[in-house]
C-alpha positions as CSV (number, residue, x, y, z in Angstrom):
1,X,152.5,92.8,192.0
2,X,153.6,90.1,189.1
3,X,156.8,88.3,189.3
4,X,159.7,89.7,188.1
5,X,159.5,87.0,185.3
6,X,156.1,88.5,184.3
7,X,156.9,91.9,184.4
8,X,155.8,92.5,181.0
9,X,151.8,91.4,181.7
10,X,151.8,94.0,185.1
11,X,149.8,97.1,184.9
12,X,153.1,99.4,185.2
13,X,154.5,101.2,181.9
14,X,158.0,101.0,183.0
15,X,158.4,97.4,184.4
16,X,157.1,96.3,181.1
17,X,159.7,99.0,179.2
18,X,162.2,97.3,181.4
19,X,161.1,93.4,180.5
20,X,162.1,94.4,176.7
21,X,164.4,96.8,177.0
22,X,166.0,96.8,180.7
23,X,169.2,94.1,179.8
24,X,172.1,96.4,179.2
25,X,173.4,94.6,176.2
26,X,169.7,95.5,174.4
27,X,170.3,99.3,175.1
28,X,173.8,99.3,173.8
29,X,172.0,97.7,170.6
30,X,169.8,100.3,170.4
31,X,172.3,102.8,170.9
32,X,174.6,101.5,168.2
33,X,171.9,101.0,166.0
34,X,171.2,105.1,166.3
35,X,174.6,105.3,165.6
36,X,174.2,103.2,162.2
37,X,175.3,99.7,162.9
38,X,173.6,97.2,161.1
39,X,175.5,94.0,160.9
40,X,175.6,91.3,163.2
41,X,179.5,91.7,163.2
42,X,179.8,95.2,163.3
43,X,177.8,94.8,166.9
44,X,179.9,92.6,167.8
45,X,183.1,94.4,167.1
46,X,181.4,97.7,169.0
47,X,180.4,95.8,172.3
48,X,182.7,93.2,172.2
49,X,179.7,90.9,173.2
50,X,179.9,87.1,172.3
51,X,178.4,86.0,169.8
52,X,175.3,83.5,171.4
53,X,174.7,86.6,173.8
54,X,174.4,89.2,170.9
55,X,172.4,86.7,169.0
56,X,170.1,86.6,171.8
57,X,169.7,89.8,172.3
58,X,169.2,90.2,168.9
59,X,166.5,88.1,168.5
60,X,164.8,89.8,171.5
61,X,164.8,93.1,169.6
62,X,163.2,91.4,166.4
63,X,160.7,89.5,168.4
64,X,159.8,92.7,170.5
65,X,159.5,95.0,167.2
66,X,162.1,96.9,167.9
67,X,164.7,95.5,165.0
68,X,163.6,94.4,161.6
69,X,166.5,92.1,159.6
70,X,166.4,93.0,156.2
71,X,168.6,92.1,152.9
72,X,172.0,94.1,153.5
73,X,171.6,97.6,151.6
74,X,175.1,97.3,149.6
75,X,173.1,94.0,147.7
76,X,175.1,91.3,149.1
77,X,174.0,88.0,150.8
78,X,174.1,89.8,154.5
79,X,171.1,90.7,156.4
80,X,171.1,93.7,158.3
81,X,169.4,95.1,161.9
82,X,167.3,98.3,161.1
83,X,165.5,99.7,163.6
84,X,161.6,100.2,163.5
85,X,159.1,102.8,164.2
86,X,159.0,101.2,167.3
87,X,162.7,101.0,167.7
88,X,163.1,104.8,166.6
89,X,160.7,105.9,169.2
90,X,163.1,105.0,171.9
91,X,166.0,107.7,171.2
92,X,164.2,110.3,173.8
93,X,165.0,107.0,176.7
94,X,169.0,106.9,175.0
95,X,169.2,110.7,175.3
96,X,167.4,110.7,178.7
97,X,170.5,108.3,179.8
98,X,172.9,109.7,177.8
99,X,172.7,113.1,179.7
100,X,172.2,111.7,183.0
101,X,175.5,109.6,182.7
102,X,177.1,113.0,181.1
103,X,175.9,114.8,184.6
104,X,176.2,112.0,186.8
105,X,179.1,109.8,186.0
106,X,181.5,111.7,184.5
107,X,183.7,114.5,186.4
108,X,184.0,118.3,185.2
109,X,185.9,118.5,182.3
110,X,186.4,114.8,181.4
111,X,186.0,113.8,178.0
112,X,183.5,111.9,176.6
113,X,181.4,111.6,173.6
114,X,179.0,114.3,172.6
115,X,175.6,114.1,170.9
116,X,174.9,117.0,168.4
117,X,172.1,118.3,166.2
118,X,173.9,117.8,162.8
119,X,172.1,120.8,160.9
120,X,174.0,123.2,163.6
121,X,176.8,121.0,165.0
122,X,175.7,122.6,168.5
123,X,175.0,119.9,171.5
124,X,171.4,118.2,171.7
125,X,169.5,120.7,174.9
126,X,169.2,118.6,178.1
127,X,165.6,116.9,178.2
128,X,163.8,117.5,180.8
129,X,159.5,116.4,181.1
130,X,157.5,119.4,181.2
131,X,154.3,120.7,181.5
132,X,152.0,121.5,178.8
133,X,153.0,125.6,180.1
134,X,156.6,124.1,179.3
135,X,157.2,124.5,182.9
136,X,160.0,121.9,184.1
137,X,158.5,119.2,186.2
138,X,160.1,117.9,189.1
139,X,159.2,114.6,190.5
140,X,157.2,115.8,193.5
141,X,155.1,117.6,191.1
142,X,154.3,114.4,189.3
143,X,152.1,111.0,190.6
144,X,151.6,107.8,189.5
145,X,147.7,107.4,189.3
146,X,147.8,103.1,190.3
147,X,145.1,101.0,188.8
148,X,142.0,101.4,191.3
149,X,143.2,104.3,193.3
């Protein structure tokens, strides 16, 4: 099993999700960037995160594909955080967490941001993995099939 400081050279999918993506400060990126944020000081004022820290992470997110800077949309001298393919491809993992905390951590009836398809204004369904019948899987109907097994 690798370090925890190489967990992104191991044969497991999700320790190397987690060695890009697993710092809470780079999900809360991610999130705001789904939400539209784009400038360095609009993160800021969102997660109230100092200012080496969201560089950091930042730079992480670049360096991992995930954001792309580019020249500010409204022509100015400001560069702005877009998210990539690669970046885009993570809103099922924000959802997935998103519902769970809406199940898990809130209580019944407590407000709390929703997320909703905008064509019908109706809540996004709960996700759930299924199989190819569109059967719900549980996860003692899964395995992990390890290298050499």
């Amino acid at each position: 099993m690798p370090s925890s400081d190489n967990l992104s050279e191991g044969p497991c999918p999700v320790a190397r999700s987690v060695a890009v993506v697993g710092d809470r400060w780079c999900l809360l990126i991610v999130r705001d960037a789904f939400d539209g944020i784009r400038r360095f000081g609009d993160f800021q004022r969102s997660l109230g995160l100092a200012r080496n820290i969201l560089a950091d992470r930042l730079r992480r997110l670049v360096e991992a594909g995930i954001l792309a800077l580019q020249p500010a949309s409204d022509g100015s001298a400001y560069q702005e955080y877009v998210l990539t393919p690669r970046g885009e491809s993570l809103f099922p993992l924000v959802v997935a967490l998103r519902q769970w905390g809406e199940r898990e951590l809130f209580q019944r009836g407590e407000r709390h941001s929703v997320l909703v398809d905008r064509r019908t204004g109706k809540p996004v369904p709960f996700m759930a993995p299924a199989a190819k019948d569109g059967t719900v899987l549980a996860p003692d109907a899964t395995e992990v099939r390890k290298i050499g097994e």
